[in-house]
Short mmCIF file of the C-alpha atoms (twelve columns), coordinates in Angstrom:
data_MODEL
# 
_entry.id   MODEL 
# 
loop_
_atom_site.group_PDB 
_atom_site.id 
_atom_site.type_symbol 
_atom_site.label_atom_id 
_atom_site.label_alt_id 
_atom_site.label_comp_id 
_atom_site.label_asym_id 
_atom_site.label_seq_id 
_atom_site.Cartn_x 
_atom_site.Cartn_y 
_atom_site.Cartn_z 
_atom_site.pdbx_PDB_model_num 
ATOM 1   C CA . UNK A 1   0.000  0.000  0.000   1 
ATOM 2   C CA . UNK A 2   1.409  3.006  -0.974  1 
ATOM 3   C CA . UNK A 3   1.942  5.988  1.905   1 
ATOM 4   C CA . UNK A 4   0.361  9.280  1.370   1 
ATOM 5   C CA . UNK A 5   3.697  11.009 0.588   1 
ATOM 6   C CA . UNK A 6   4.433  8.302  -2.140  1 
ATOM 7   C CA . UNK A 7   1.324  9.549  -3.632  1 
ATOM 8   C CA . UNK A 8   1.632  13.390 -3.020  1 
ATOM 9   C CA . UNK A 9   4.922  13.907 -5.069  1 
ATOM 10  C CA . UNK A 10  3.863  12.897 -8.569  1 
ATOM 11  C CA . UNK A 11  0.147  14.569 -7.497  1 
ATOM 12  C CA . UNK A 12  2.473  17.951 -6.295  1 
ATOM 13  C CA . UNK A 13  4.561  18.358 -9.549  1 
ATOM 14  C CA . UNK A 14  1.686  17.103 -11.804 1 
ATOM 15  C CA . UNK A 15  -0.247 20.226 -10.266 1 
ATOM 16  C CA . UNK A 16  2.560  22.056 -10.518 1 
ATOM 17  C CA . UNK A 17  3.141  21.693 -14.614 1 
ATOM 18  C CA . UNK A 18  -0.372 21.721 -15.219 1 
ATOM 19  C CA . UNK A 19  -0.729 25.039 -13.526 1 
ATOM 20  C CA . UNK A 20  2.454  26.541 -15.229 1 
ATOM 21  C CA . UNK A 21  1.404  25.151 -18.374 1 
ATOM 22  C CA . UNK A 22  -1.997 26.992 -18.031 1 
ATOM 23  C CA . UNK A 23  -0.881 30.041 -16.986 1 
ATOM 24  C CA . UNK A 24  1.480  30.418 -19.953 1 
ATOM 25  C CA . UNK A 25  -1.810 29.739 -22.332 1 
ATOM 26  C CA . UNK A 26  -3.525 32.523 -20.352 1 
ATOM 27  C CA . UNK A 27  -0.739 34.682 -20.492 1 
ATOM 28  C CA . UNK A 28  1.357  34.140 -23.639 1 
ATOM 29  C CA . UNK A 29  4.925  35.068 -23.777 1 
ATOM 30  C CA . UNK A 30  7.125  35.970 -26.673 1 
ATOM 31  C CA . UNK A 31  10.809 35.218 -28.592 1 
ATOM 32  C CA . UNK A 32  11.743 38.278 -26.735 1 
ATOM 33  C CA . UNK A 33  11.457 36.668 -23.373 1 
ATOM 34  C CA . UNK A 34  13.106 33.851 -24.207 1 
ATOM 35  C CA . UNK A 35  16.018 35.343 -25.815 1 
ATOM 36  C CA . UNK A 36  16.162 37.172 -22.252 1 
ATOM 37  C CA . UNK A 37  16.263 34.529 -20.079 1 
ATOM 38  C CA . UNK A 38  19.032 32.871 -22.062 1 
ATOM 39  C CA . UNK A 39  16.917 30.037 -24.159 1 
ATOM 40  C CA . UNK A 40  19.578 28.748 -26.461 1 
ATOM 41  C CA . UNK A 41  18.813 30.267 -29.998 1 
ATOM 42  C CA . UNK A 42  18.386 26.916 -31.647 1 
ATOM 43  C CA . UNK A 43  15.333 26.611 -29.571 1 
ATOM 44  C CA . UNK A 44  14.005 29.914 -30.013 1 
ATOM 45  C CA . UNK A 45  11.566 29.324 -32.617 1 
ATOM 46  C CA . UNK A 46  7.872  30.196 -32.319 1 
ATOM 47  C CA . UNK A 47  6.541  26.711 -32.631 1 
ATOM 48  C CA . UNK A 48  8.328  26.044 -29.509 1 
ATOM 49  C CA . UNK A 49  6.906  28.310 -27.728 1 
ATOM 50  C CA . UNK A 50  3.290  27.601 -28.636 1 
ATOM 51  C CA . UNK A 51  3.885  23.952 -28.070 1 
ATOM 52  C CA . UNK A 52  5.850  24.302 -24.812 1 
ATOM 53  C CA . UNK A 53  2.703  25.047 -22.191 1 
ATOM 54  C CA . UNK A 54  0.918  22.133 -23.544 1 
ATOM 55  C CA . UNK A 55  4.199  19.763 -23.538 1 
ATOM 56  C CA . UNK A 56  4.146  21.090 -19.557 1 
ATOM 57  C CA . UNK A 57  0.456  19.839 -19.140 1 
ATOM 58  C CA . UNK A 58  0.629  16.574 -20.997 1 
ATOM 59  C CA . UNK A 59  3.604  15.832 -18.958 1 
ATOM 60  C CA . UNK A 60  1.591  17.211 -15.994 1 
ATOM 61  C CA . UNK A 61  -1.028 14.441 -17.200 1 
ATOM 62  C CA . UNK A 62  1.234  11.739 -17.107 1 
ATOM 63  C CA . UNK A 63  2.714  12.145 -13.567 1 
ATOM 64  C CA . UNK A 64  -0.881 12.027 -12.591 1 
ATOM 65  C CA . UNK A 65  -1.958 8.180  -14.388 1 
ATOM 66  C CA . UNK A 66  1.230  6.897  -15.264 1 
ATOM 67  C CA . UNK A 67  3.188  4.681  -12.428 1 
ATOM 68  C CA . UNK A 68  5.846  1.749  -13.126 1 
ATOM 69  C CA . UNK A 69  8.236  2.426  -15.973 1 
ATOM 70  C CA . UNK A 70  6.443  4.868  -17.795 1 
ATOM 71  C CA . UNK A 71  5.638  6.623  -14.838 1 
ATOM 72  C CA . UNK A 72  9.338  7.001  -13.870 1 
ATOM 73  C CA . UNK A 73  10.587 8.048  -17.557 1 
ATOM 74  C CA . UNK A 74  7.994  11.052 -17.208 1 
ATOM 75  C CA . UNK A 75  9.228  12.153 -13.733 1 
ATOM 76  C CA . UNK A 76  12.607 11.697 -15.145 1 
ATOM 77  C CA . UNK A 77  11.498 14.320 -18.176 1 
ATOM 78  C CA . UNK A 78  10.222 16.403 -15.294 1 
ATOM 79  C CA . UNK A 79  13.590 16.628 -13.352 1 
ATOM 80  C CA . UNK A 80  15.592 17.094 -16.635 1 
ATOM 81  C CA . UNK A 81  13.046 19.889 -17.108 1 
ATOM 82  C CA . UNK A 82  13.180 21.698 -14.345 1 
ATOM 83  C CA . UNK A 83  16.979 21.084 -14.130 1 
ATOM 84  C CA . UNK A 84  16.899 23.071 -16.661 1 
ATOM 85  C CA . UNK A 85  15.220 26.215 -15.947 1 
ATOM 86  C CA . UNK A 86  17.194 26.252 -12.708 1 
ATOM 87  C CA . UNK A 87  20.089 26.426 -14.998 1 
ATOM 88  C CA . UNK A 88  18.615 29.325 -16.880 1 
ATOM 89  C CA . UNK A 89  17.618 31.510 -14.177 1 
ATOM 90  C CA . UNK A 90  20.519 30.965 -12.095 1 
ATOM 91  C CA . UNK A 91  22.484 32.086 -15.250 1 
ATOM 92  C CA . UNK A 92  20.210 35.589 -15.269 1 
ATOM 93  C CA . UNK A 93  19.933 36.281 -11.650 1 
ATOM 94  C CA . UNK A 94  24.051 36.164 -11.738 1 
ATOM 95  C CA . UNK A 95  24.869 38.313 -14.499 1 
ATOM 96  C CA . UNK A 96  21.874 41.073 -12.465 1 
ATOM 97  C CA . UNK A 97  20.671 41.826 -16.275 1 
ATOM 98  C CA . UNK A 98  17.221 42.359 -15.265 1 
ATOM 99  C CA . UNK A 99  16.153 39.430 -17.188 1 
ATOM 100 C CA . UNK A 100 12.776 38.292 -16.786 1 
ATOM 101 C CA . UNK A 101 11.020 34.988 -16.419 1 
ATOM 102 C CA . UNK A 102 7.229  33.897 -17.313 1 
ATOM 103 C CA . UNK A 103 7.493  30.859 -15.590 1 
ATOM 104 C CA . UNK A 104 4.228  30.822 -14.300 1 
ATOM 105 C CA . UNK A 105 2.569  32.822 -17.157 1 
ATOM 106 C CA . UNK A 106 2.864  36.987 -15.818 1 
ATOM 107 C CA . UNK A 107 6.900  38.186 -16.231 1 
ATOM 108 C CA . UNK A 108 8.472  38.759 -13.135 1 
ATOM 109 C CA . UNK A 109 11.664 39.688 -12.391 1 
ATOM 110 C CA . UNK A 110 14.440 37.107 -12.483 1 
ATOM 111 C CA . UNK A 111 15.941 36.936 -8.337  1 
ATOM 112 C CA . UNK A 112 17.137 34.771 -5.587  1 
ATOM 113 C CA . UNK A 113 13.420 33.786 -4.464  1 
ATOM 114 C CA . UNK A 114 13.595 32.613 -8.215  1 
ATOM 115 C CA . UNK A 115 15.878 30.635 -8.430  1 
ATOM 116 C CA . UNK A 116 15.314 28.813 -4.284  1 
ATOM 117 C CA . UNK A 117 11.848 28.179 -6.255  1 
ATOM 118 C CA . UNK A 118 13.006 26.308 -9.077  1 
ATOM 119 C CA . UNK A 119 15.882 24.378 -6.737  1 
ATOM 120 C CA . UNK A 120 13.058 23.279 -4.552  1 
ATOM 121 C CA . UNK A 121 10.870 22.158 -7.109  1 
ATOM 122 C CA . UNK A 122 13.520 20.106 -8.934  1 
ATOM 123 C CA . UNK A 123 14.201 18.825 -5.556  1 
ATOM 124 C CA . UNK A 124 10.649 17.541 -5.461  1 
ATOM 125 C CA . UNK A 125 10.547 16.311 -8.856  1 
ATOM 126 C CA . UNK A 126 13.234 14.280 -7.715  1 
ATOM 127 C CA . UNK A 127 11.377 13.091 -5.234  1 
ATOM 128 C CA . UNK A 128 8.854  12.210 -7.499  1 
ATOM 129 C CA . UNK A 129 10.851 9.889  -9.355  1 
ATOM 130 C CA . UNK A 130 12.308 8.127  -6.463  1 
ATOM 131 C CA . UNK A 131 8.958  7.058  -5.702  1 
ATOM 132 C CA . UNK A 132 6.686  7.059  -9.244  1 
ATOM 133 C CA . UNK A 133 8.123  3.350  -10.142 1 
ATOM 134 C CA . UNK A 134 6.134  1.976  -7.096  1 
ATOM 135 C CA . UNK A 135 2.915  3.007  -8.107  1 
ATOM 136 C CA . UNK A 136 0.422  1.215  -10.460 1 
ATOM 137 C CA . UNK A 137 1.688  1.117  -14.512 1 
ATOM 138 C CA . UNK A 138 -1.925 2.305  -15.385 1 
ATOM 139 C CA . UNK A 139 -3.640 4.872  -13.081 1 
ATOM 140 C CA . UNK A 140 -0.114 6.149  -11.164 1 
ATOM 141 C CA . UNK A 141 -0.713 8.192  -8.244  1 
ATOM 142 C CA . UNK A 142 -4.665 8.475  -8.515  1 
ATOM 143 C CA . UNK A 143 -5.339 4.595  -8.208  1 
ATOM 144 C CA . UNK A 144 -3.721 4.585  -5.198  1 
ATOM 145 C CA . UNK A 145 -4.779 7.749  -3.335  1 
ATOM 146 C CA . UNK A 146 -7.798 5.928  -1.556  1 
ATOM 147 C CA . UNK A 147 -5.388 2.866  0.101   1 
ATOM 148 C CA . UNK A 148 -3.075 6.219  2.010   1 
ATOM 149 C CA . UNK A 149 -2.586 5.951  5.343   1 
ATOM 150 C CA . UNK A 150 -4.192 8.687  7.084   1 
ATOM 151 C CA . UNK A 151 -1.273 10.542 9.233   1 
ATOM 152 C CA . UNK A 152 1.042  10.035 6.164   1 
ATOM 153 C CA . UNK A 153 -1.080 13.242 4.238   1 
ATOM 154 C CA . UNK A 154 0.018  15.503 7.254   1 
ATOM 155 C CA . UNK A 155 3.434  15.086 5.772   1 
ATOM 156 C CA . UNK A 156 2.118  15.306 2.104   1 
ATOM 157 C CA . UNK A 157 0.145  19.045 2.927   1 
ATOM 158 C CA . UNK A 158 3.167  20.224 5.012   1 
ATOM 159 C CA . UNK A 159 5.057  19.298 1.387   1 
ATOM 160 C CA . UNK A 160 2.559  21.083 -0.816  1 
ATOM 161 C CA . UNK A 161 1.971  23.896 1.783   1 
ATOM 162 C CA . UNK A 162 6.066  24.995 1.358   1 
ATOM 163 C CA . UNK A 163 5.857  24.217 -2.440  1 
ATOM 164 C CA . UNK A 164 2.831  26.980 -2.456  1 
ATOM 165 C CA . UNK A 165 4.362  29.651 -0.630  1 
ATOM 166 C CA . UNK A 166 7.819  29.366 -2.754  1 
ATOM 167 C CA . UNK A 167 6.182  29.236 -6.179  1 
ATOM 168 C CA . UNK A 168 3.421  32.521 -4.885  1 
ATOM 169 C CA . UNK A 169 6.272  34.598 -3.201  1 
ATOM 170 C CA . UNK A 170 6.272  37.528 -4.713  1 
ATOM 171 C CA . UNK A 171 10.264 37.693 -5.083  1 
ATOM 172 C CA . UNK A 172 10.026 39.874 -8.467  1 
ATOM 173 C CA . UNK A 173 8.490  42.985 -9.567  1 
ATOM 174 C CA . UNK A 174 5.508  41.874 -11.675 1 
ATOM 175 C CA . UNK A 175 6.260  43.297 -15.794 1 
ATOM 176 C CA . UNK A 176 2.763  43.642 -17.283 1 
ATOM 177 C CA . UNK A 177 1.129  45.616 -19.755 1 
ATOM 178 C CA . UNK A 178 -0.818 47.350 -16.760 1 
ATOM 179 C CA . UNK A 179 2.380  47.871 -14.933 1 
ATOM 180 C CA . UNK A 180 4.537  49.889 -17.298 1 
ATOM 181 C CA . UNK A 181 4.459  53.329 -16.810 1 
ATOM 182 C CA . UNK A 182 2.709  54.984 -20.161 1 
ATOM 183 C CA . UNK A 183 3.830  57.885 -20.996 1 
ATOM 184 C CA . UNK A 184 0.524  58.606 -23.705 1 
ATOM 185 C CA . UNK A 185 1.460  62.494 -24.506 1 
ATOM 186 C CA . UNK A 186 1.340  63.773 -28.103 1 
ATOM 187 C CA . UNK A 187 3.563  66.449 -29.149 1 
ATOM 188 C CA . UNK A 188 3.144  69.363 -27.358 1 
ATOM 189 C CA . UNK A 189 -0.017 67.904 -25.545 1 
ATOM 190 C CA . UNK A 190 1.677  67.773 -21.844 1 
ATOM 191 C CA . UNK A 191 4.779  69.718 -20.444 1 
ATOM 192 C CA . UNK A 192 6.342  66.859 -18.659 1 
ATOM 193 C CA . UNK A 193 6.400  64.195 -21.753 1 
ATOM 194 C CA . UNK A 194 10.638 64.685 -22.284 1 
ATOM 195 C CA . UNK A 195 11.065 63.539 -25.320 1 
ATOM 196 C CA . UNK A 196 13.985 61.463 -26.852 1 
ATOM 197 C CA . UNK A 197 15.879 60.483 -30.175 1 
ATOM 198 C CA . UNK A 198 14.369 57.652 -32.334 1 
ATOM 199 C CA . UNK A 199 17.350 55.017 -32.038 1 
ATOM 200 C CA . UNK A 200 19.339 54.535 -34.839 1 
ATOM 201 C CA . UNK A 201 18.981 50.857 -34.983 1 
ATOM 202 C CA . UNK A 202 18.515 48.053 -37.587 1 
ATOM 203 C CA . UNK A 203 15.632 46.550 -38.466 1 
ATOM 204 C CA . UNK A 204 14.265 44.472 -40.962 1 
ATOM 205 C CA . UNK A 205 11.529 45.118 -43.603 1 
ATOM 206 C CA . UNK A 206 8.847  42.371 -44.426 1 
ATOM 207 C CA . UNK A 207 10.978 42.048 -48.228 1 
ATOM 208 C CA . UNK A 208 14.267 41.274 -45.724 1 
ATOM 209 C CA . UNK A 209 15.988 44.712 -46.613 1 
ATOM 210 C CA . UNK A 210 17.718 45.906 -42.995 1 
ATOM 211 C CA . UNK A 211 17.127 49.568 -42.697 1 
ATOM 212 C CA . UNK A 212 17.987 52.124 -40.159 1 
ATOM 213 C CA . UNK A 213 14.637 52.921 -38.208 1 
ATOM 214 C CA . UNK A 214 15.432 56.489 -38.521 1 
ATOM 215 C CA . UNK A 215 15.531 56.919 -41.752 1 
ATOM 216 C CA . UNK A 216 12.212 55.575 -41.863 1 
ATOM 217 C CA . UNK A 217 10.810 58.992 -40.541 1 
ATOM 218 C CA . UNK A 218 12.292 61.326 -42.613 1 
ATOM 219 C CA . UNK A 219 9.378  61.583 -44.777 1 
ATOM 220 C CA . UNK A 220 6.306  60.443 -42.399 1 
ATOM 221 C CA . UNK A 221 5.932  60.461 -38.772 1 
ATOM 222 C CA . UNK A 222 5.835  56.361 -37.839 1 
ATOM 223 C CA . UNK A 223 3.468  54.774 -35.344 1 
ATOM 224 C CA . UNK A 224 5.005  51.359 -34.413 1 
ATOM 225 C CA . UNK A 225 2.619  48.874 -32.979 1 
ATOM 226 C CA . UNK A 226 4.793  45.980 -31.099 1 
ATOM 227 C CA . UNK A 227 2.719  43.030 -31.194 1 
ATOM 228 C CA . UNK A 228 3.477  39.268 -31.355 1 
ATOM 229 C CA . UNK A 229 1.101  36.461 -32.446 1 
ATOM 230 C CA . UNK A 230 1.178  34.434 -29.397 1 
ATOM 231 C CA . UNK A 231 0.152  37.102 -27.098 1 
ATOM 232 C CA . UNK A 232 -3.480 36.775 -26.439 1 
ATOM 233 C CA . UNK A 233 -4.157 40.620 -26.013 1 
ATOM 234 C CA . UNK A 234 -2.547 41.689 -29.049 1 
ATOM 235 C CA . UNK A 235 -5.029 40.268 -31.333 1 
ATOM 236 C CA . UNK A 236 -7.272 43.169 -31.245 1 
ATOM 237 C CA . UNK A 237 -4.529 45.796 -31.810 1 
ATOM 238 C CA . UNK A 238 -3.833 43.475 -34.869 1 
ATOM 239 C CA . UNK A 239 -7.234 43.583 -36.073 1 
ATOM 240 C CA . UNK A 240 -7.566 47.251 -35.848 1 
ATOM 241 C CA . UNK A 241 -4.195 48.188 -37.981 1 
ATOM 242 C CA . UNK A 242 -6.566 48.746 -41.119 1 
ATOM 243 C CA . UNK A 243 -9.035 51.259 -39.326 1 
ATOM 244 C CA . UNK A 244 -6.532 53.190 -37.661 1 
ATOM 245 C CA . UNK A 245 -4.712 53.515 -41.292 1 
ATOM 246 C CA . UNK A 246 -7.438 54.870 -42.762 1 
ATOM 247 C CA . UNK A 247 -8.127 56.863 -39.489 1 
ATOM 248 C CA . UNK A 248 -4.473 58.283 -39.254 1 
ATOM 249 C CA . UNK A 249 -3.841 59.033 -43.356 1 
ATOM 250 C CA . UNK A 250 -0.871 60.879 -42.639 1 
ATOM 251 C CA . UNK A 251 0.920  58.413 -40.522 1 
ATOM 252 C CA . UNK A 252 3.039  55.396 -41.295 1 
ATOM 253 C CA . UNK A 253 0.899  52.900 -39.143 1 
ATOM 254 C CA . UNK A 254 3.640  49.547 -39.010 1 
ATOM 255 C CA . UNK A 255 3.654  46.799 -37.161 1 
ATOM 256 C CA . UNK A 256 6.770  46.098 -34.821 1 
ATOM 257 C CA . UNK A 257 7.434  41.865 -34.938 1 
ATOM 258 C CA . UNK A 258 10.122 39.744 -32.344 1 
ATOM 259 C CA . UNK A 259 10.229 37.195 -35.422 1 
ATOM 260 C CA . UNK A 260 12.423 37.359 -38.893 1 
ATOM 261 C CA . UNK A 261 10.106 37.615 -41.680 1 
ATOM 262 C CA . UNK A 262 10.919 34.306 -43.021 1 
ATOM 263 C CA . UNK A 263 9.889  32.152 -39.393 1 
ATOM 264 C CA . UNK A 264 6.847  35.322 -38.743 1 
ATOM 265 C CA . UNK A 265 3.436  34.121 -38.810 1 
ATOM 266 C CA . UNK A 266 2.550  37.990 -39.059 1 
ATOM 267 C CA . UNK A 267 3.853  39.477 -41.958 1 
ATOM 268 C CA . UNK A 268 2.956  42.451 -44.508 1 
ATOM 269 C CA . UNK A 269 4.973  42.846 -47.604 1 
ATOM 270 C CA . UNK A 270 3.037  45.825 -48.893 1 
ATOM 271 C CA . UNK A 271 3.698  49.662 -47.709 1 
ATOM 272 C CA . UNK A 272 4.245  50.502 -44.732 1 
ATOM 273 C CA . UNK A 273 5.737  47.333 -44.416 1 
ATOM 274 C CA . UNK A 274 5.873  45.396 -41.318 1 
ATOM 275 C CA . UNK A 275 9.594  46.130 -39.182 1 
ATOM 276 C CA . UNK A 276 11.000 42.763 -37.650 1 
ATOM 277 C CA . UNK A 277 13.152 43.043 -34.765 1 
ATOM 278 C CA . UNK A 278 14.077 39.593 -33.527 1 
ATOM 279 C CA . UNK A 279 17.208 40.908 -31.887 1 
ATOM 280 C CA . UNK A 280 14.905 43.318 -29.728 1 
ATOM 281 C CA . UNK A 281 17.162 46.579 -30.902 1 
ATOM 282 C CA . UNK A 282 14.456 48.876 -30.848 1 
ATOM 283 C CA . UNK A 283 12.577 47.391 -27.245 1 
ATOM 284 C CA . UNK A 284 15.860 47.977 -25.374 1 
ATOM 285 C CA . UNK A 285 16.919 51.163 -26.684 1 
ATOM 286 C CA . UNK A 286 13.526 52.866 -25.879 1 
ATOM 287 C CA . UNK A 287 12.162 51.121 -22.208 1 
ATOM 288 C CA . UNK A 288 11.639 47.831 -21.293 1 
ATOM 289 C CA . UNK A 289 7.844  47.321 -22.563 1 
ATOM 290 C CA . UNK A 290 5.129  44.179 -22.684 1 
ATOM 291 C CA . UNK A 291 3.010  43.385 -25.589 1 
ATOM 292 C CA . UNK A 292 1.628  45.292 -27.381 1 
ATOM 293 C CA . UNK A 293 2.337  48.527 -27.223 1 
ATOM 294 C CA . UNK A 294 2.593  51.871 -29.298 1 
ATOM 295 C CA . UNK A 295 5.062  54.368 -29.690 1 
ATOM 296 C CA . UNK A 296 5.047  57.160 -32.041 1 
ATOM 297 C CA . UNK A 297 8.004  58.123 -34.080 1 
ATOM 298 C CA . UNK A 298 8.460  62.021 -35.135 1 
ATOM 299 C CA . UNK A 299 9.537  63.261 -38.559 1 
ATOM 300 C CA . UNK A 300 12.115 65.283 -36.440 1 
ATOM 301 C CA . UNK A 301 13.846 61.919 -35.337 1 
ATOM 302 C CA . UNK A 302 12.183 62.671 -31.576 1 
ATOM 303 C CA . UNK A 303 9.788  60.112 -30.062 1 
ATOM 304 C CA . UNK A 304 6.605  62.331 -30.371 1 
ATOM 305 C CA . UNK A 305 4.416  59.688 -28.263 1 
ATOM 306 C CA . UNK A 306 4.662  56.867 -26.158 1 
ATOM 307 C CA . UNK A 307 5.629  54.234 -25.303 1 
ATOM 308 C CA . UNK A 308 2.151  53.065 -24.146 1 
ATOM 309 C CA . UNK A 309 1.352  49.304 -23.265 1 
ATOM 310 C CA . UNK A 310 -2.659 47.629 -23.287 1 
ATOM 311 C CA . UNK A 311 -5.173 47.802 -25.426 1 
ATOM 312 C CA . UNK A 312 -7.470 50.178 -24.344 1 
ATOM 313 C CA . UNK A 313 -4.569 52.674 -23.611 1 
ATOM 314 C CA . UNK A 314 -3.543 52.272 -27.462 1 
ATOM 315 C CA . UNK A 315 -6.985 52.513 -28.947 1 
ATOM 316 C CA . UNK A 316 -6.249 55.941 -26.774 1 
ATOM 317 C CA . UNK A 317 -3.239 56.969 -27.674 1 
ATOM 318 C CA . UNK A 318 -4.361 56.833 -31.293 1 
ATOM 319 C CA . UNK A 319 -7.496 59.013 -30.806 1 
ATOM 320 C CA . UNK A 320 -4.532 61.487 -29.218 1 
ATOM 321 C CA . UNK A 321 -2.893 61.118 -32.329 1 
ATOM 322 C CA . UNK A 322 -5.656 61.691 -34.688 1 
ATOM 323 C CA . UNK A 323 -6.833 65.022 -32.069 1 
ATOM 324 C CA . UNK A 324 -3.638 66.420 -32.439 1 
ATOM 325 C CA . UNK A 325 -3.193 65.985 -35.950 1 
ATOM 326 C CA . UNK A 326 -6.248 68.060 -36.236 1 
ATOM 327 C CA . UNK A 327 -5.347 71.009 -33.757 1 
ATOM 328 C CA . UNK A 328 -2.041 71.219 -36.200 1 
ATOM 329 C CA . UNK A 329 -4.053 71.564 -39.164 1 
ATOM 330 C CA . UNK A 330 -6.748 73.914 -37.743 1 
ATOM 331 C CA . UNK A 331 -3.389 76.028 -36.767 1 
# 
């Protein structure tokens, strides 16, 4: 009969990847954060990342039915797993980058609680597969939850309660749409919007030409929307692209990819053509922003607006846009 504990592991880091593997569905991540955190770039492809949250919830699946053998080989895929991403944040809380990890869905900042989390939970998916082999081939740890000795689950919660409390400390500063600080101000519009040089970095156009993104304001002021395909709450700014072109005429409305055009799933080959930035040139030399988000790009190679992060707040911004194009033609 198997104890309670013997039974709580592979139940504990089951819930555990299922939850993380939910959470990233809910809250989609992008190349960028990977590249961040230090993903190797032969594994930064978007397939990857869409597949990766349901590879953590299938294996999540597995702890929970599988026992013997098979149960084993997927708590051994567990610790290799989170071996792994103790590896990678250890890496980014040492070189103090301010990297950022979605581990569990919402980017937070990469620190020690981060990486004690990741230890401990490796530790228990250790644990796990010290124990997994004993259970039954077909049905793992729920066939035997009912033949647990009673006093053995006061060890089992005491397990689960500490796994909790490290995985929901809130050891990082939570990076979130909501939580960057918009600065929505349209020329002129509000005395304390300082404005700044549009970097002089490269980026590539949908045809694979890499252009300067200054030069791409010399004729037309540029409103760059930075949106990704696997984040849930872009899909609306990407649906509106065509009305707020025929809203803002006199603006170059362009998306702003993390993909190269030949791997993007998002793509416009027509004028203004879409930018691609997969080495994340123009996000670092502006602020450190979440998806999507707008920033507006002066003809006098000044940021004239932005950067603002959310949907609502864009939808916004552009109305600001369009209001103040107005007022300078009324003038």
């Amino acid at each position: 009969m198997p104890g309670a504990l013997t039974l709580a592991l592979p139940l504990m880091l089951a819930a555990v990847l299922i939850t993380s593997g939910i959470a990233k569905l809910r809250h989609p991540d992008d190349l960028s954060g990977w590249r961040e955190l230090g993903v190797p770039r032969a594994l930064q492809r978007e397939w990857l990342l869409r597949v990766h949250p349901w590879g953590e919830i299938a294996l999540g699946l597995a702890l929970l039915v599988l026992g013997g053998l098979l149960g084993l080989l997927a708590a051994l895929v567990a610790v290799f797993l989170m071996a792994w991403y103790v590896r990678l944040v250890a890496i980014a809380w040492r070189a103090d980058d301010g990297a950022e990890c979605a581990c569990f869905g919402v980017r937070k900042r990469v620190t020690g609680v981060t990486v004690v989390r990741n230890i401990w939970l490796t530790a228990v998916a250790i644990a796990a597969a010290a124990v997994v082999w004993t259970l039954p081939l077909l049905g793992g740890a729920v066939a035997g939850i009912t033949a647990a000795g009673a006093w053995w689950w006061v060890v089992a919660l005491l397990v689960a309660s500490v796994t909790a409390v490290i995985i929901m400390w809130p050891g990082g500063e939570q990076v979130s749409a909501a939580a960057a600080e918009p600065r929505s101000t349209v020329d002129g519009d509000d005395q304390d919007y300082v404005r700044v040089r549009t970097p002089s970095v490269p980026v590539t156009l949908a045809d694979g030409r890499t252009v300067n993104l200054r030069s791409l304001t010399r004729a037309r002021p540029v409103l760059l929307l930075a949106v990704s395909t696997v984040c849930g709450s872009c899909n609306e700014v990407i649906a509106k692209i065509g009305e707020w072109r025929a809203l803002l005429p006199e603006v170059d409305v362009r998306f702003l990819l993390p993909f190269p055009p030949e791997i993007s799933d998002l793509i416009e080959r027509e004028e203004p053509q879409s930018l691609h930035d997969s080495d994340n040139y123009v996000r670092d030399s502006i602020a450190d922003w979440a998806t999507p988000t707008a920033v507006l790009l002066g003809v006098d190679n000044m940021l004239a607006g932005g950067p603002i992060s959310g949907t609502e707040a864009i939808k916004d911004f552009v109305q600001e846009i369009r209001a103040s194009l107005d007022e300078m033609t009324v003038a």
